[in-house]
PAZAPA-4460 file (N, C-alpha, C; in steps of 0.05 Angstrom, whole numbers, plus 32768, in hexadecimal, padded with zeros to 4 digits):
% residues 278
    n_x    n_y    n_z   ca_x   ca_y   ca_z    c_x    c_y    c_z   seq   type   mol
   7FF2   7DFB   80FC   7FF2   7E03   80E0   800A   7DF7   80D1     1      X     A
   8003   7DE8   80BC   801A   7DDE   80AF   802B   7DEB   80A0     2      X     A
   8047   7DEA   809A   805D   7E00   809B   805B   7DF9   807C     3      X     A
   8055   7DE2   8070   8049   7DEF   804E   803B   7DF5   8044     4      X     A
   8026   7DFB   8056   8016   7E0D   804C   801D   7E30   8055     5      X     A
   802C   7E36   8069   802C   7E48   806B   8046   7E5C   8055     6      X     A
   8055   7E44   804C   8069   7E47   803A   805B   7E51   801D     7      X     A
   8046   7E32   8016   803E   7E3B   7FFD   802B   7E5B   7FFE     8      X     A
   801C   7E69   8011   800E   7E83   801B   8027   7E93   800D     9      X     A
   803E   7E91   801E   804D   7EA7   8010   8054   7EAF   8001    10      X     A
   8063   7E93   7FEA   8060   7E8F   7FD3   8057   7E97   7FBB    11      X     A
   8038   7E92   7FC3   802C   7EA0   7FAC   801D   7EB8   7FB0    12      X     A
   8022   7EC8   7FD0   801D   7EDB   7FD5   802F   7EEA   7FB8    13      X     A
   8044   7EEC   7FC9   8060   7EF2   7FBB   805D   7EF6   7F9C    14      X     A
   8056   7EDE   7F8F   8056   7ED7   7F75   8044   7EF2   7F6B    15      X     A
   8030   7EF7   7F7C   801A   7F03   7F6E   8024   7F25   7F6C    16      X     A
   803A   7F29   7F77   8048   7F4C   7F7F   8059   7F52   7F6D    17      X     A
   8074   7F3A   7F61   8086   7F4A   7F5A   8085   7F4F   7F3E    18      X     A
   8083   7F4A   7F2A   8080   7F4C   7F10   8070   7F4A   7F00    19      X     A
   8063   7F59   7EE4   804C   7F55   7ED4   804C   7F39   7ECE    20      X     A
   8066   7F24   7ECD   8058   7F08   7ECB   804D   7EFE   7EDE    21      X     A
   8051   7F03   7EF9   803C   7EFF   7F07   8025   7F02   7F11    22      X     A
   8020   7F0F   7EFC   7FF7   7F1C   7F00   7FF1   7F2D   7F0C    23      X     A
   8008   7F47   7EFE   7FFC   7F61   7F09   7FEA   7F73   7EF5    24      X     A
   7FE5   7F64   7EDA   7FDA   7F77   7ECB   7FC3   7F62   7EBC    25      X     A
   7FAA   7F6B   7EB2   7F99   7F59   7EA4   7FA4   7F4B   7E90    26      X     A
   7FB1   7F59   7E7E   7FB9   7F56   7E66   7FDB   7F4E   7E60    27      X     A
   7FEC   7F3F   7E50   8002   7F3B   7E52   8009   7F57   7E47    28      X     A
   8021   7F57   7E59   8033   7F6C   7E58   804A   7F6A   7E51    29      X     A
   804E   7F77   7E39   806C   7F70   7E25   8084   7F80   7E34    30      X     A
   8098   7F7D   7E43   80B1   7F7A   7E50   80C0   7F8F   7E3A    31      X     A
   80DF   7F8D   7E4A   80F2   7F98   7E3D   80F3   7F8D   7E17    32      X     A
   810A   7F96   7E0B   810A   7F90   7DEF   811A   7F6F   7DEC    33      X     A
   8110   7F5C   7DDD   8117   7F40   7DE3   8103   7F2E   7DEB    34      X     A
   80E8   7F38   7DF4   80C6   7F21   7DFE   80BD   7F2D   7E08    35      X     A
   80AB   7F23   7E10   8098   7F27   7E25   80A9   7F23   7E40    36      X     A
   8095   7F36   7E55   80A6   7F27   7E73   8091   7F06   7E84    37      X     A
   807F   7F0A   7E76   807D   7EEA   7E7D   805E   7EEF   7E79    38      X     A
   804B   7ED2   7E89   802C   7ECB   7E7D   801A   7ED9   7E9F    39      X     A
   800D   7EE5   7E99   8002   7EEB   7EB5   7FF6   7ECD   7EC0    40      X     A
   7FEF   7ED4   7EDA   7FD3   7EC2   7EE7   7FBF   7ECB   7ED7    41      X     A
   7FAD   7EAE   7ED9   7F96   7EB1   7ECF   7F92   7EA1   7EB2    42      X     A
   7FAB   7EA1   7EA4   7FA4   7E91   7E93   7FB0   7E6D   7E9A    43      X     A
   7FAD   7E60   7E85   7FBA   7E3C   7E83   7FD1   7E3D   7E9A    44      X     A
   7FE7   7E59   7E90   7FFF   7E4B   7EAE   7FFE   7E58   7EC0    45      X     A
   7FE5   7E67   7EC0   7FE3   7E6F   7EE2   7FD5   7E63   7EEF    46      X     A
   7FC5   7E5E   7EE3   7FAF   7E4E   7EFD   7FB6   7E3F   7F05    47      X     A
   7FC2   7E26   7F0D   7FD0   7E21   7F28   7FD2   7E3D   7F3F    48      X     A
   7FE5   7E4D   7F2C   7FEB   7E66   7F4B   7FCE   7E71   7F50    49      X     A
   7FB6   7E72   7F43   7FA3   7E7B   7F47   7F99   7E70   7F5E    50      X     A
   7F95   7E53   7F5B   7F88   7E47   7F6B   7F9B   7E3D   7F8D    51      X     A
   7FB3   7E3F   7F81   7FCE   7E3B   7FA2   7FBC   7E53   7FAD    52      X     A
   7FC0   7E68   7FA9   7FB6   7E83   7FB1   7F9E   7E83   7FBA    53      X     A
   7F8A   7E77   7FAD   7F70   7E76   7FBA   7F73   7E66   7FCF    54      X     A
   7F76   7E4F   7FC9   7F79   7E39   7FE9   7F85   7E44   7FFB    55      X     A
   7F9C   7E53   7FF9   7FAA   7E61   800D   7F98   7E76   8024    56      X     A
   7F91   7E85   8015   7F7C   7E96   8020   7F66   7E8C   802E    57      X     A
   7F5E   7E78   8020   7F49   7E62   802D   7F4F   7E5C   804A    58      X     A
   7F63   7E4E   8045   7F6E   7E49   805C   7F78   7E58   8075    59      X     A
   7F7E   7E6D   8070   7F7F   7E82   8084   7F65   7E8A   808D    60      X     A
   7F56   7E94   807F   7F38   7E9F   8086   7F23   7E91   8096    61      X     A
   7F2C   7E73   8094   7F14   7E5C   809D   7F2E   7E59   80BE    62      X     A
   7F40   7E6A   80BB   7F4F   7E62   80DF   7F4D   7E76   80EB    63      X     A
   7F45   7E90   80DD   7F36   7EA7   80EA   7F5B   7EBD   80E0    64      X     A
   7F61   7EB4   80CE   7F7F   7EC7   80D6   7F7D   7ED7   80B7    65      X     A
   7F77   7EF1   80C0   7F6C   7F02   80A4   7F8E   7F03   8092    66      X     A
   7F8A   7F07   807A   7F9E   7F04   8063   7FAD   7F22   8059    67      X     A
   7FC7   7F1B   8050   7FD4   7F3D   803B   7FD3   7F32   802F    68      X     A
   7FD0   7F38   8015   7FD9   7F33   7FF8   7FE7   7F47   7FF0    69      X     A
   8006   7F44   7FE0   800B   7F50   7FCF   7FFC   7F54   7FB0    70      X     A
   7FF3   7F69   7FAA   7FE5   7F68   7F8F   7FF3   7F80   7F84    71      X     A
   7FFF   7F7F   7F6E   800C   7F9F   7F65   7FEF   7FB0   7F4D    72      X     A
   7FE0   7F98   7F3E   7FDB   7FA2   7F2B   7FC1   7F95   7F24    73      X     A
   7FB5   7F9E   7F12   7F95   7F9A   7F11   7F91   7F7D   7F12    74      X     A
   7F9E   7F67   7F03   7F91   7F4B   7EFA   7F9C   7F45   7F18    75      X     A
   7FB3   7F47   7F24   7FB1   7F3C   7F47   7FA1   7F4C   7F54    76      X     A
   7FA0   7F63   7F54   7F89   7F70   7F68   7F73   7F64   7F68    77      X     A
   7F64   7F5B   7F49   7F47   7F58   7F41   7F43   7F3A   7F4A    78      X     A
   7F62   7F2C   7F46   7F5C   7F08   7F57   7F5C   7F10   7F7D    79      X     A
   7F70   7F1B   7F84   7F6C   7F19   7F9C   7F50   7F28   7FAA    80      X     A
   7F43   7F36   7F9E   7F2B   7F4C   7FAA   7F13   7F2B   7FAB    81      X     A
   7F13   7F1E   7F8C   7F00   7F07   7F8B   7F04   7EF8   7F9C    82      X     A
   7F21   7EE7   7FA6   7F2B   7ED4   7FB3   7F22   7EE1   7FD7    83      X     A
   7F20   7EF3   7FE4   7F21   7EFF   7FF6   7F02   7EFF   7FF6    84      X     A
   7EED   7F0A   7FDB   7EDD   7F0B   7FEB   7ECB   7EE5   7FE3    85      X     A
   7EDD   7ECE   7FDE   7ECE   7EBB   7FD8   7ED3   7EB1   7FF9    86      X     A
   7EEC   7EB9   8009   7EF3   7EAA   8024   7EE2   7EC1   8034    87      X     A
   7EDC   7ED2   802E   7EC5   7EDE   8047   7EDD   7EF0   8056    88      X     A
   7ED7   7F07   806A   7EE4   7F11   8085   7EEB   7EFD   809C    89      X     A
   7EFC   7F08   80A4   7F01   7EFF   80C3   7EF9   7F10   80D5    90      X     A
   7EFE   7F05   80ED   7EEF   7F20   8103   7F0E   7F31   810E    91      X     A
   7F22   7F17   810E   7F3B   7F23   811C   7F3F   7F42   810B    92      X     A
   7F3E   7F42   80F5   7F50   7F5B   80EC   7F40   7F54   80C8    93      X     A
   7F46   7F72   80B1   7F43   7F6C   809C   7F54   7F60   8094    94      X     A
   7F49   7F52   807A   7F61   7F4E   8065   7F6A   7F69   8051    95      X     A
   7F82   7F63   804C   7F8B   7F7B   8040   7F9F   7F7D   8020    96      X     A
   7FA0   7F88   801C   7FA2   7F7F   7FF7   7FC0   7FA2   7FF9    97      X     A
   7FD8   7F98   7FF4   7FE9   7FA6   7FF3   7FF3   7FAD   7FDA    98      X     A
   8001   7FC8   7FD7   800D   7FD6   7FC1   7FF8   7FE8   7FAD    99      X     A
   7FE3   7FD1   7FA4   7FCD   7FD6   7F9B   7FD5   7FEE   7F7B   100      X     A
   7FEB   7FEE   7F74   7FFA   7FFE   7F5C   7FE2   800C   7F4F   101      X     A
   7FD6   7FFC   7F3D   7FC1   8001   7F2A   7FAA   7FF3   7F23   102      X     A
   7F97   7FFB   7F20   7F7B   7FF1   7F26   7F65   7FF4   7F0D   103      X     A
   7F5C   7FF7   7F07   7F46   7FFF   7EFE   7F31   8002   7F06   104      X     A
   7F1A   8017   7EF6   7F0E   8020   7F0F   7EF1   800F   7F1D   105      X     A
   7EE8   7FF7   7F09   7ED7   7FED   7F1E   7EE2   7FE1   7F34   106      X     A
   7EFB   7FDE   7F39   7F08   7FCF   7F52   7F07   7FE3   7F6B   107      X     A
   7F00   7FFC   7F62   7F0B   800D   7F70   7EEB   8006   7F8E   108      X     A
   7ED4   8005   7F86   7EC7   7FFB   7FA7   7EC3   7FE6   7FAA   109      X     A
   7ED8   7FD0   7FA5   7ED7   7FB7   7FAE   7EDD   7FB8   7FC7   110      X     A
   7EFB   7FC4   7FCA   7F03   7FCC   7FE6   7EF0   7FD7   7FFA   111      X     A
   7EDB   7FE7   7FF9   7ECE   7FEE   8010   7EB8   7FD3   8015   112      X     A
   7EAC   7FCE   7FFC   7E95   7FB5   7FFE   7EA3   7F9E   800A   113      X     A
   7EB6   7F95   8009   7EBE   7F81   8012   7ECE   7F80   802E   114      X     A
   7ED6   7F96   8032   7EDD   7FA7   8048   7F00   7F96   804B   115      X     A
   7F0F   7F9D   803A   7F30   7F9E   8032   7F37   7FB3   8038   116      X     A
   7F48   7FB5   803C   7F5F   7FC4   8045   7F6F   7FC9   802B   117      X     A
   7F73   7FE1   801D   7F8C   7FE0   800D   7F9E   7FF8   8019   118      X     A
   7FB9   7FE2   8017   7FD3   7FEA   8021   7FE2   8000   8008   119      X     A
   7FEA   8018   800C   7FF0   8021   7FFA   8007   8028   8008   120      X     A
   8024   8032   7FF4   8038   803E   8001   803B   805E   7FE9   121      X     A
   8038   806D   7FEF   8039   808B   7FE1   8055   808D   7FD0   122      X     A
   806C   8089   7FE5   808C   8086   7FD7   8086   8079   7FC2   123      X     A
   8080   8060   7FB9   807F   8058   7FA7   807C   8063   7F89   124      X     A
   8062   8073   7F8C   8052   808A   7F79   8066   80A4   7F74   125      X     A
   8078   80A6   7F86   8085   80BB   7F7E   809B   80BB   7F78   126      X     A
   80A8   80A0   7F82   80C6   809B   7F76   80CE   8086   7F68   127      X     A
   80BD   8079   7F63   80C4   8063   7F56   80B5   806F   7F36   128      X     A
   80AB   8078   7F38   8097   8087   7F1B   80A2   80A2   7F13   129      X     A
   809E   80AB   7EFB   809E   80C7   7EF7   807C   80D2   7EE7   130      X     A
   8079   80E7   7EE8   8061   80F4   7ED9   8068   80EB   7EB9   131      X     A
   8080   80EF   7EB3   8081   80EC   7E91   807F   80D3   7E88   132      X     A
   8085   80BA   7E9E   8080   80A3   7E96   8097   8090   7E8B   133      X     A
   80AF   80A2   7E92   80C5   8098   7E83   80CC   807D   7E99   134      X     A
   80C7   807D   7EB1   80C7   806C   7EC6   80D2   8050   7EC0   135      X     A
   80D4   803C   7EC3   80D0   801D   7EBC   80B8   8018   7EC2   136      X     A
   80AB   8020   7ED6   808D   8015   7EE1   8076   8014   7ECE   137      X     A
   8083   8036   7EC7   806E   8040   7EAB   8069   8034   7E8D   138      X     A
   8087   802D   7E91   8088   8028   7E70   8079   8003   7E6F   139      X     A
   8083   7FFF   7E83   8075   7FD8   7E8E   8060   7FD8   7E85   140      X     A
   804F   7FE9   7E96   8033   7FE6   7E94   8020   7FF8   7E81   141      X     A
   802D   8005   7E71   8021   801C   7E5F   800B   8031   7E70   142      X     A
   8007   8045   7E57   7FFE   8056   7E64   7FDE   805C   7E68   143      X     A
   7FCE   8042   7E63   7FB6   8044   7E6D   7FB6   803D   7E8A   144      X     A
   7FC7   8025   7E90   7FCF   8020   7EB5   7FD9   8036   7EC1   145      X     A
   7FE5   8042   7EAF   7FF8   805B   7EC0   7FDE   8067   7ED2   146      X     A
   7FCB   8071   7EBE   7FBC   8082   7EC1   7FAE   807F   7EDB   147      X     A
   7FA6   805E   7EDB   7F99   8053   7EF9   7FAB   8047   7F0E   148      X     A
   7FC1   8057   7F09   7FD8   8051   7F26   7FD4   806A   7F40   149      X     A
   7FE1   8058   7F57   7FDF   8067   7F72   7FCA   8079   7F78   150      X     A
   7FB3   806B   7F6B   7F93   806E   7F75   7F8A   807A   7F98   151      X     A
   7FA0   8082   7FA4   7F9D   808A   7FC2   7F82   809B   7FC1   152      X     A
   7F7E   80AC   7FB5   7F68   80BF   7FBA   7F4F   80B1   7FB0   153      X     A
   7F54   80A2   7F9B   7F30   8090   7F8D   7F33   8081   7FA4   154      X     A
   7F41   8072   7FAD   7F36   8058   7FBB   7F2C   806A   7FDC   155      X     A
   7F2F   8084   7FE1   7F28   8087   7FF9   7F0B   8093   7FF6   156      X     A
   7F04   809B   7FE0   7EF4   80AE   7FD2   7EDB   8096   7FCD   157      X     A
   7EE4   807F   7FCB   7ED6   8069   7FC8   7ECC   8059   7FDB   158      X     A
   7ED6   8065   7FF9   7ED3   8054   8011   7EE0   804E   801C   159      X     A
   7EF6   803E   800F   7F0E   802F   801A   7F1B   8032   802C   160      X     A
   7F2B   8021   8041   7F3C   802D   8055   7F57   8027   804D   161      X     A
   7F63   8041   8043   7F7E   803C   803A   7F96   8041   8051   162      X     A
   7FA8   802C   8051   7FB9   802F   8063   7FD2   8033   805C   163      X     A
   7FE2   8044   805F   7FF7   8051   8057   8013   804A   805D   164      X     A
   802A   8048   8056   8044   803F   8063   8051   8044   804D   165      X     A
   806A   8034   8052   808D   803D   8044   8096   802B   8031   166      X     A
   8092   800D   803C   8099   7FFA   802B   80B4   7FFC   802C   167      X     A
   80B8   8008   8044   80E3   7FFB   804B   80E8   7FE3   804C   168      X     A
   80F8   7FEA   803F   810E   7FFB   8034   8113   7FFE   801A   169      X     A
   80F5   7FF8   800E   80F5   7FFA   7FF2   80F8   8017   7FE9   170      X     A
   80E1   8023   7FFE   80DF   8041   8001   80F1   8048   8018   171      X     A
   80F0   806A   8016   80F3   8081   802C   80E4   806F   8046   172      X     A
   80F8   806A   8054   80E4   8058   8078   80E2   8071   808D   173      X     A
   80EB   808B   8085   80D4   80A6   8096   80BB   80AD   8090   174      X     A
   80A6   80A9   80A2   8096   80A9   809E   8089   80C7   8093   175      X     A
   8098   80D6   80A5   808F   80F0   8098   8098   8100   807B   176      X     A
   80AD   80ED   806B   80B0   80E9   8054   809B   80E9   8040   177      X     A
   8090   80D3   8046   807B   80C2   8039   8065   80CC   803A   178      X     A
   805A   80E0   804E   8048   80EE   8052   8046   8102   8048   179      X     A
   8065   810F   803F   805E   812A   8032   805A   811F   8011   180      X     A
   8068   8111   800C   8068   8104   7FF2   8044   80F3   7FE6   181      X     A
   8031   80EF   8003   8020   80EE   7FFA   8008   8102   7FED   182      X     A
   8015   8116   7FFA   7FFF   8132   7FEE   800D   813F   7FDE   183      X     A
   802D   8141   7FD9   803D   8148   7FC1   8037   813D   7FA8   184      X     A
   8033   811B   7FAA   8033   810D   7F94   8051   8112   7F85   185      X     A
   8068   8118   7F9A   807D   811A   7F8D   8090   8118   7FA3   186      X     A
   80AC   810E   7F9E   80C2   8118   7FB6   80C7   812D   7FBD   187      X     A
   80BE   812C   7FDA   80BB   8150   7FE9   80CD   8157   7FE2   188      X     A
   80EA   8151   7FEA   8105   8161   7FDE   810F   8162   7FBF   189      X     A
   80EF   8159   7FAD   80FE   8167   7F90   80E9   8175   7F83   190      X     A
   80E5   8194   7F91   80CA   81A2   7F8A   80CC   81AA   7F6E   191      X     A
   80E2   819E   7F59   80D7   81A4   7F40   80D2   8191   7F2D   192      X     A
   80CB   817E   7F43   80BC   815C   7F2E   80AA   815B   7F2C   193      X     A
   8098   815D   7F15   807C   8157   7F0C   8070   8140   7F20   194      X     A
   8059   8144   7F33   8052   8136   7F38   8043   811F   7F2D   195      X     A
   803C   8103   7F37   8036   80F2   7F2B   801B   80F1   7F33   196      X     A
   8004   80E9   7F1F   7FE8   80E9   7F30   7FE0   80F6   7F3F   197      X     A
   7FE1   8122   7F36   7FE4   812A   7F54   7FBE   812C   7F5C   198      X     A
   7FB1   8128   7F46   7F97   8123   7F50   7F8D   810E   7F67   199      X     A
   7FA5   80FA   7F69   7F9E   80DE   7F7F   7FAA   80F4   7FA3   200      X     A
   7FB5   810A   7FAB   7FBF   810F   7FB8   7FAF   8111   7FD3   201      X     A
   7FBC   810D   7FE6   7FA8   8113   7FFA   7FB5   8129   8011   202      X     A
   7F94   8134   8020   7F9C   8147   8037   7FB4   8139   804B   203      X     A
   7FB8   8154   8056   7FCD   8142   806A   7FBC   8138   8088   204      X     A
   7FA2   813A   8091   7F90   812C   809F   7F8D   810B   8090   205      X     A
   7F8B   8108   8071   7F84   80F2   806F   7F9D   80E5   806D   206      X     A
   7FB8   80F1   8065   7FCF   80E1   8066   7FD7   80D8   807D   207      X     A
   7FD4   80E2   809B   7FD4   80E3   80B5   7FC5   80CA   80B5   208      X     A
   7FA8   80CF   80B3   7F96   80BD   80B9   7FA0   809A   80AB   209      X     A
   7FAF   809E   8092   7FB5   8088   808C   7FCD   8079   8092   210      X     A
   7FDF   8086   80A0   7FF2   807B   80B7   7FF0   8074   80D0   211      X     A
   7FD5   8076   80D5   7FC6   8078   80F0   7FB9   8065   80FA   212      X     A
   7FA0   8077   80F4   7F8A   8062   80F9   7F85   804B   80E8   213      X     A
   7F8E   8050   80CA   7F88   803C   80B9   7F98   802B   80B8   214      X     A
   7FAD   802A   80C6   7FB9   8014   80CA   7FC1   8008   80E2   215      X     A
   7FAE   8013   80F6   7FA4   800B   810E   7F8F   7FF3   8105   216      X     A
   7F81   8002   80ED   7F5F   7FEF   80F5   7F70   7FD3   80DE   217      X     A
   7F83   7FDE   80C6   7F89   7FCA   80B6   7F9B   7FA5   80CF   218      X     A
   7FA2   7FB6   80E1   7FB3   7F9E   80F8   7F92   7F97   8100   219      X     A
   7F7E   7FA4   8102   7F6B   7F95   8113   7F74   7FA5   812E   220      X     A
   7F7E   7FB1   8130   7F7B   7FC5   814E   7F70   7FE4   814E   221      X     A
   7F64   7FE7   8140   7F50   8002   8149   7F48   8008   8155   222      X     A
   7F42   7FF9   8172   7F3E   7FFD   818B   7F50   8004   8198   223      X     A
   7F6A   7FFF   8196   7F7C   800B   81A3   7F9C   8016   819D   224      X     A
   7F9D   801E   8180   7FA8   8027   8170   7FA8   8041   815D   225      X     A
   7FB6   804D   8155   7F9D   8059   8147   7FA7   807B   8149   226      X     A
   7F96   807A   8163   7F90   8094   8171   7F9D   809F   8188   227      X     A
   7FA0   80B6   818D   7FA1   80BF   81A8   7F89   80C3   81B9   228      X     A
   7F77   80AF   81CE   7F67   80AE   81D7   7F6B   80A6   81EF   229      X     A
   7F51   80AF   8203   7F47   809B   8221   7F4C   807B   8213   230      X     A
   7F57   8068   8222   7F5E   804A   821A   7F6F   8044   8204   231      X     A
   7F7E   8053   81F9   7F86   8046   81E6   7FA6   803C   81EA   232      X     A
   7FB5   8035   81E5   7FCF   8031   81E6   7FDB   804A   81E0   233      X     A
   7FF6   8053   81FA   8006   806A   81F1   8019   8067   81D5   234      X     A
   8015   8063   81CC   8027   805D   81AD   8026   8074   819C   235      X     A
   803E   8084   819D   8032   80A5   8188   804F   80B8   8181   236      X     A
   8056   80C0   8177   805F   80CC   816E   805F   80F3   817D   237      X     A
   8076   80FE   8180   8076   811B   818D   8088   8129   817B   238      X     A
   8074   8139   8164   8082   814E   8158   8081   8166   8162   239      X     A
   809D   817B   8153   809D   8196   815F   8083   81A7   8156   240      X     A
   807A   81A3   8138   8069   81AE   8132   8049   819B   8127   241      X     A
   8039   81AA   812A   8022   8196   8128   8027   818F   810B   242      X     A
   802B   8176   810B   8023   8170   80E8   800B   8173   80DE   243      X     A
   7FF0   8178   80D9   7FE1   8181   80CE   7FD4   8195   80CC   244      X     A
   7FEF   81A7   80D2   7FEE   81CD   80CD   8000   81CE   80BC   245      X     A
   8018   81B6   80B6   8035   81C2   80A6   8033   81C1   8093   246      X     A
   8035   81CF   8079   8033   81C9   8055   8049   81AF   8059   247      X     A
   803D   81A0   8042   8052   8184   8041   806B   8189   803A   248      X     A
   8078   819C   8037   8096   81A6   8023   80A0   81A9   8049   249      X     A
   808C   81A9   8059   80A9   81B1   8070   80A9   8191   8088   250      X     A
   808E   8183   807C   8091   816F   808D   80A4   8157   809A   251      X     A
   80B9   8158   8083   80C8   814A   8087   80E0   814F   80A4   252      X     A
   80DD   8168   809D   80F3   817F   80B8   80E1   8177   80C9   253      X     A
   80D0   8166   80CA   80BE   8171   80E9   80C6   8166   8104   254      X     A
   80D4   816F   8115   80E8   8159   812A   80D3   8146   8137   255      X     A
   80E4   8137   813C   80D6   8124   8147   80EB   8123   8169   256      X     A
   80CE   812D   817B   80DD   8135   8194   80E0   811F   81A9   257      X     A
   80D1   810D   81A5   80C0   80F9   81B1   80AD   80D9   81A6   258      X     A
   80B6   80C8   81AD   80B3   80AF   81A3   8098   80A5   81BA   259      X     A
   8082   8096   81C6   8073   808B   81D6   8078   8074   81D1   260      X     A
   807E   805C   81DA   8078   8042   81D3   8067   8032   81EE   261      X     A
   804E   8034   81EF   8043   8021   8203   804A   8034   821E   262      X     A
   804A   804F   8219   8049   8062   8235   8065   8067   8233   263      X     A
   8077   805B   8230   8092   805F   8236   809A   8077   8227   264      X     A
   80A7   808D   822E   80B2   80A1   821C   80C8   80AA   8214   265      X     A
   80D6   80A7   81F8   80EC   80A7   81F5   80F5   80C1   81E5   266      X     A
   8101   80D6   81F6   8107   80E7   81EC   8122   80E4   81CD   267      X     A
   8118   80F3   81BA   812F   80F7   81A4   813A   8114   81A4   268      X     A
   8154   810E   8194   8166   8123   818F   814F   8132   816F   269      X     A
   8148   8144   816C   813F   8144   8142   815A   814B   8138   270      X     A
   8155   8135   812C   815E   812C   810E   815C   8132   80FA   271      X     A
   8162   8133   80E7   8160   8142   80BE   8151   8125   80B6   272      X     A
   8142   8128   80A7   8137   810A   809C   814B   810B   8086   273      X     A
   8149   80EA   807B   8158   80E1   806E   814D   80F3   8049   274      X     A
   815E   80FF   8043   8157   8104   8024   815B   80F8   800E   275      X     A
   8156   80FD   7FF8   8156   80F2   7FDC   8149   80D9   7FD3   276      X     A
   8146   80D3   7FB8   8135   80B9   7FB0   8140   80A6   7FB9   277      X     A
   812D   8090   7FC2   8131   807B   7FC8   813D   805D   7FB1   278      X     A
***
């Protein structure tokens, strides 16, 4: 594999995640006071990155090696969902479409039809945002995007296999943080914050399930990942209390007694998880 192409892949992976000039929203999005923050993809000076991006993917998919995309926001979500499904599946593993911020809602069963993976991280939704919108995120993208942000519950409701994580060290990197924060829709340790989107929230079976299995099957190992089963790899986690009996306000206390890696067992001391916003 040639090392510029695998350069330019990241590139404009990249390009497509960090900022509304990079094509996270349909529409230009007017910035702080002083301009605009720049021209999305899609129009005259994007397409070049439109098309780097397409070939890139191309190229991966025709060597059998399935793709992430960073996408934060509808106009990169809505190129990478097309671009993904013009290169077809691989067998190794899905492709998978990360962050996935805000959407709109016919995007929302592309992901199951096309059978993507969206990578969501929950911390995000709860600390980087507020309900009133005073946020930076919020004010960026105004408040019709607000409205279709951290879609966790539509896109599962829709089919999708959402796979869940931290995004460390951007976010909280305990996982059981992030988990209570997904059915809070708020930072477990600040029970008097309006939560954000608490309609998108999920059970703590599907939050489980999305640290799990869904990101067992998102690596392409669901066969031996995943689960606690006959054949599977010892890889697992030993809490004091069952997590999907504990209300999310105590999950974070939940010790962690016991580490598995590949059978090996490594006993821990419990620990206080780490507190406050990230």
């Amino acid at each position: 594999m040639h090392p510029d192409v695998i350069l330019l892949a990241r590139h404009v992976v990249a390009d497509l995640a960090e900022e509304p000039a990079q094509g996270t929203a349909d529409e230009s999005v007017d910035g702080p006071p002083g301009g605009p923050v720049g021209v999305p993809i899609g129009t005259s000076a994007g397409a070049s990155a439109d098309e780097a991006y397409r070939a890139a993917v191309r190229f991966f998919a025709e060597r059998g090696i399935p793709t992430a995309t960073h996408a934060i926001g509808d106009r990169a979500v809505r190129l990478a969902l097309d671009v993904i499904e013009e290169a077809g599946p691989v067998a190794r593993a899905p492709h998978r479409v990360e962050h996935v911020e805000s959407i709109p809602d016919d995007l929302l069963d592309r992901f199951a039809r096309l059978g993507v993976v969206a990578g969501l991280q929950p911390v995000h939704g709860t600390r980087h945002t507020r309900a009133d919108g005073t946020d930076n995120w919020s004010r960026r993208i105004g408040p019709d995007r607000v409205a279709h942000g951290w879609r966790t519950r539509d896109l599962l409701d829709h089919g999708a296999v959402v796979a869940l994580g931290s995004d460390w060290p951007i976010g909280p990197g305990d996982p059981r943080v992030g988990l209570a924060d997904c059915r809070l829709r708020r930072p477990v340790e600040e029970p008097d914050t309006a939560p954000v989107q608490p309609g998108q929230a999920l059970s703590a079976r599907e939050a489980y399930a999305g640290m799990t299995a869904a990101a067992a099957y998102a690596a392409g190992a669901r066969a031996e990942l995943g689960r606690i089963a006959p054949g599977f790899l010892a890889d697992l986690t030993v809490f004091a209390a069952d997590p999907l009996g504990l209300p999310p306000e105590a999950q974070p206390a939940n010790a962690v007694l016991a580490t598995v890696v590949g059978g090996a067992v490594q006993p821990h001391t419990p620990a206080s998880p780490t507190k406050g916003r990230s």
